[in-house]
MARLUMBA-78194 format. One record per atom (N, C-alpha, C): residue number from 1; residue in three letters; atom name; x, y, z. Coordinates in nm, 4 decimals, decimal comma. Layout:
num/residu/atome/x/y/z
NUM/ala/CA/X/Y/Z
...
This chain:
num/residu/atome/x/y/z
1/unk/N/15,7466/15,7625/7,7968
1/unk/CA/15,6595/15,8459/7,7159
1/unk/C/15,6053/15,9590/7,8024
2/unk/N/15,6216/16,1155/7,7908
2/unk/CA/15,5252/16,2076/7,8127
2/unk/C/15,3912/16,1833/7,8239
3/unk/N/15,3279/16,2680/7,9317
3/unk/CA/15,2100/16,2884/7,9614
3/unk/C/15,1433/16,3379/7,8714
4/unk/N/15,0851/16,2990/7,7841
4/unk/CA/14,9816/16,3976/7,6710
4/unk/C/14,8644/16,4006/7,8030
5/unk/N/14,8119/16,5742/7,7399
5/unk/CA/14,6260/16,6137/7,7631
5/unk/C/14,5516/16,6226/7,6252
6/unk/N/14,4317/16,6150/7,6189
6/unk/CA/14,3281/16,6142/7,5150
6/unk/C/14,2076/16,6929/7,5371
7/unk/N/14,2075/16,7678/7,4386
7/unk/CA/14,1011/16,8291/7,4618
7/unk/C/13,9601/16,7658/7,3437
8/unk/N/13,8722/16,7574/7,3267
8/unk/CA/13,7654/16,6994/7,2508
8/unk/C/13,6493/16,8170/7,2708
9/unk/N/13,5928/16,8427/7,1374
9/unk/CA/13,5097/16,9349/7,1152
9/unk/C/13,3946/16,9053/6,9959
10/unk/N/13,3190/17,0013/7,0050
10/unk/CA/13,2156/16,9686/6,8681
10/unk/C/13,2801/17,0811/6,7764
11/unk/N/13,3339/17,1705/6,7522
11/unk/CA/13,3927/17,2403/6,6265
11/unk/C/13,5855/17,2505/6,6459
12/unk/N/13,5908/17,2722/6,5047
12/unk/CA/13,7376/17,3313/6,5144
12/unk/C/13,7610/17,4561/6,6079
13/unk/N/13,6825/17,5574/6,6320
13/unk/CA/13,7181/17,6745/6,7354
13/unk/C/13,7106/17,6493/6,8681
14/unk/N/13,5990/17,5968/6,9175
14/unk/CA/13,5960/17,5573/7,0250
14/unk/C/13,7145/17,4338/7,0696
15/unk/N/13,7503/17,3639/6,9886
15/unk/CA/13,8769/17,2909/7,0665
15/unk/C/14,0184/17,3584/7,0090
16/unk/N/14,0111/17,4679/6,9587
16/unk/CA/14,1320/17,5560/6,9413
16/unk/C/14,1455/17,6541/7,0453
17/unk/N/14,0260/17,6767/7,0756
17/unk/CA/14,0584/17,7819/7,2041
17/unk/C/14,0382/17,7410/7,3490
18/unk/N/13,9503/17,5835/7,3790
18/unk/CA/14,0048/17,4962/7,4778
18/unk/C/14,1602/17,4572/7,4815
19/unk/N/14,2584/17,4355/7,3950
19/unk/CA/14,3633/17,4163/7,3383
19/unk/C/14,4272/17,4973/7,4029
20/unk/N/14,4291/17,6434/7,3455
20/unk/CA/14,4965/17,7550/7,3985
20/unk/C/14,4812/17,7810/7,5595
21/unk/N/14,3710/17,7577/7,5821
21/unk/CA/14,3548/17,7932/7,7082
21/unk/C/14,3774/17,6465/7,8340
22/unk/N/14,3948/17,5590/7,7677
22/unk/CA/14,4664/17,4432/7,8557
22/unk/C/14,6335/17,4477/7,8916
23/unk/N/14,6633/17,5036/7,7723
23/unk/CA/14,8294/17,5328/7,7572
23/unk/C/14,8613/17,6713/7,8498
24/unk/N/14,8459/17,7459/7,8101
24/unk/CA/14,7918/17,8963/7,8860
24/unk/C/14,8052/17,8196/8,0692
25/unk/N/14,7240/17,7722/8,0912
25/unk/CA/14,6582/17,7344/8,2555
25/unk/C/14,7473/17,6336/8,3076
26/unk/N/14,8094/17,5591/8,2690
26/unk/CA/14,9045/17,4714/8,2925
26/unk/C/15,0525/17,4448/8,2140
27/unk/N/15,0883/17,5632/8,1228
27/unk/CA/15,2236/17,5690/8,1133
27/unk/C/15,2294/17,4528/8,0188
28/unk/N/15,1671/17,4281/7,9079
28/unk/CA/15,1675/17,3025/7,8070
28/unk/C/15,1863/17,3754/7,6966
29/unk/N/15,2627/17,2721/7,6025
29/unk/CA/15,2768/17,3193/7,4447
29/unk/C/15,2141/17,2208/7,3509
30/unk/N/15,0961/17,2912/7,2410
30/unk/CA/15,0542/17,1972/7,1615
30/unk/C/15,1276/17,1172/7,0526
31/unk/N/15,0887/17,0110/7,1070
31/unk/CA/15,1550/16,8448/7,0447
31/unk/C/15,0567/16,8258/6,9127
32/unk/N/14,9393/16,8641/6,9039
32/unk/CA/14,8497/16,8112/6,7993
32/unk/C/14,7492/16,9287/6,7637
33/unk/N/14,7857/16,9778/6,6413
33/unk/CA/14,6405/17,1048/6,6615
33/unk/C/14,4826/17,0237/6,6266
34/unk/N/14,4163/17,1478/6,6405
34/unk/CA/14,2579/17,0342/6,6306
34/unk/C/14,2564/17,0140/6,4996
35/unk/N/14,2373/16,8734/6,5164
35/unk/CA/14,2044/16,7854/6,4120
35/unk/C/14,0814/16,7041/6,4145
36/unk/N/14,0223/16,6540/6,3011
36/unk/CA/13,8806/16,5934/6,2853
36/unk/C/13,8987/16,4714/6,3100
37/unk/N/13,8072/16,4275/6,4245
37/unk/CA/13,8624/16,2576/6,4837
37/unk/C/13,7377/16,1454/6,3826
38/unk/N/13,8220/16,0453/6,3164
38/unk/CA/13,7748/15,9816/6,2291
38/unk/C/13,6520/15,8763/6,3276
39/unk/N/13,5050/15,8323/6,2755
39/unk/CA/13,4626/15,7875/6,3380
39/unk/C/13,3321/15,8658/6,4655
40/unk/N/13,3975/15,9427/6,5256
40/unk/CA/13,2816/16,0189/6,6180
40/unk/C/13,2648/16,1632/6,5629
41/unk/N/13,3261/16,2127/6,4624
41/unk/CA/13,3053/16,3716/6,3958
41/unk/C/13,3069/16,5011/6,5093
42/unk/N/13,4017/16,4694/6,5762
42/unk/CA/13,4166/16,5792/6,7017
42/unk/C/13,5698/16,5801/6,6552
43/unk/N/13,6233/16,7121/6,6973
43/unk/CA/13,7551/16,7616/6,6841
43/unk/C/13,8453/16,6962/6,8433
44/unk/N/13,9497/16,6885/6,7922
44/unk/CA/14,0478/16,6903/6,9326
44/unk/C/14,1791/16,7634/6,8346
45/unk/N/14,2643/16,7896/7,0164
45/unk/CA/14,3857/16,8213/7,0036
45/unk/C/14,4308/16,7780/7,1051
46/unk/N/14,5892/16,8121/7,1045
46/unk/CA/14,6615/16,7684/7,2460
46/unk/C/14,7554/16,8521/7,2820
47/unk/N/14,8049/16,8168/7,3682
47/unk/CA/14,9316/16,8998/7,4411
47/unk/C/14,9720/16,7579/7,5130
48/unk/N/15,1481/16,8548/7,5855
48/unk/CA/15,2221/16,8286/7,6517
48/unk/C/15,2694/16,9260/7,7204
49/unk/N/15,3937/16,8673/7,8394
49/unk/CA/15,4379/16,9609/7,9163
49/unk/C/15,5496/17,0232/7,8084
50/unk/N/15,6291/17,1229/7,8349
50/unk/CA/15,7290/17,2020/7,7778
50/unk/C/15,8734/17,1659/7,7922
51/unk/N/15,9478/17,1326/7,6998
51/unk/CA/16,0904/17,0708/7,7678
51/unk/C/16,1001/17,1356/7,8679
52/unk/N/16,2069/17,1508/7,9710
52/unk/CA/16,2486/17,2186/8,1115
52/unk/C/16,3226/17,2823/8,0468
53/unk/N/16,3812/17,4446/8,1166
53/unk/CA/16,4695/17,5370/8,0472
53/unk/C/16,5805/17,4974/8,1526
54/unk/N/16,6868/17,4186/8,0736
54/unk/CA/16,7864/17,3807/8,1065
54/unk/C/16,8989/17,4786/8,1642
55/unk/N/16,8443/17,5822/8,1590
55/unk/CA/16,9834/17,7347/8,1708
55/unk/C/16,9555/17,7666/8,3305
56/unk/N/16,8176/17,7149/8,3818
56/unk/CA/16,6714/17,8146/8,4845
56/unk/C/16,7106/17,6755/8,5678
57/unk/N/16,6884/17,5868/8,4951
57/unk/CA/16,6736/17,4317/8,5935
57/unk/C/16,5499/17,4721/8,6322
58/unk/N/16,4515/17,5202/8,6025
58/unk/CA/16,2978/17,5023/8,6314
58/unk/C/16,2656/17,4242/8,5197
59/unk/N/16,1374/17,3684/8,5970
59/unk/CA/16,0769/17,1957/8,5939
59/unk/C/15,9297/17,2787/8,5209
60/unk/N/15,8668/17,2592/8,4213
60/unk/CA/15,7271/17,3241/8,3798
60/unk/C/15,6132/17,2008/8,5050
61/unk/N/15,5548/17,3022/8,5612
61/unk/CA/15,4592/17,2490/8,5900
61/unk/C/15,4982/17,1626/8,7260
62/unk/N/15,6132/17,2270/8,7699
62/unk/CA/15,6506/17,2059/8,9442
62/unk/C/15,6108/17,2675/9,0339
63/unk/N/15,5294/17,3778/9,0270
63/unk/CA/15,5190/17,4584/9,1252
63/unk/C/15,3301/17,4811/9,1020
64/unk/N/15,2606/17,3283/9,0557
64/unk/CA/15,1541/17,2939/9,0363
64/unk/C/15,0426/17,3333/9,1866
65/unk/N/15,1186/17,3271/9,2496
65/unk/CA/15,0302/17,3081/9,3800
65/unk/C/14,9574/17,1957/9,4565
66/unk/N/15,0312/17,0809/9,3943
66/unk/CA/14,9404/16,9559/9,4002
66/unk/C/15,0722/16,8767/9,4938
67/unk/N/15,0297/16,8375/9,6271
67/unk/CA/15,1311/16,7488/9,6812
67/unk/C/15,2156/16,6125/9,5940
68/unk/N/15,3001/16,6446/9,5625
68/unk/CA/15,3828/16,5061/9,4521
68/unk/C/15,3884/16,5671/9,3787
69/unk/N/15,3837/16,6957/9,3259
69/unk/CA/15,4005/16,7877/9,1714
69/unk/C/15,5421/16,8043/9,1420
């Protein structure tokens, strides 16, 4: 299974544009737009990484900067 991220917010805008700007900063594509989480009434969304462009053989999110990336 892929790495999902989550973002959690108190409105639909604010976790639409945490959203955008998580994907944006780390090369992720949204998996889930914000949606109303049943139970705590705060929005989430999610992401993932981006298939790899198979033509490039670049890896999304290899050149992280993080030793083991």
């Amino acid at each position: 299974m892929a790495t999902v991220f989550m973002v959690q917010a108190d409105s639909q805008e604010e976790c639409a544009a945490e959203l955008a700007r998580m994907c944006a900063a780390f090369d992720l594509r949204p998996l889930l737009p914000p949606t109303r989480s049943t139970g705590t009434e705060r929005w989430l969304a999610r992401a993932t990484a981006k298939a790899p462009d198979l033509k490039s053989g670049a890896v999304p999110g290899a050149s992280c900067g993080v030793s083991g990336c």
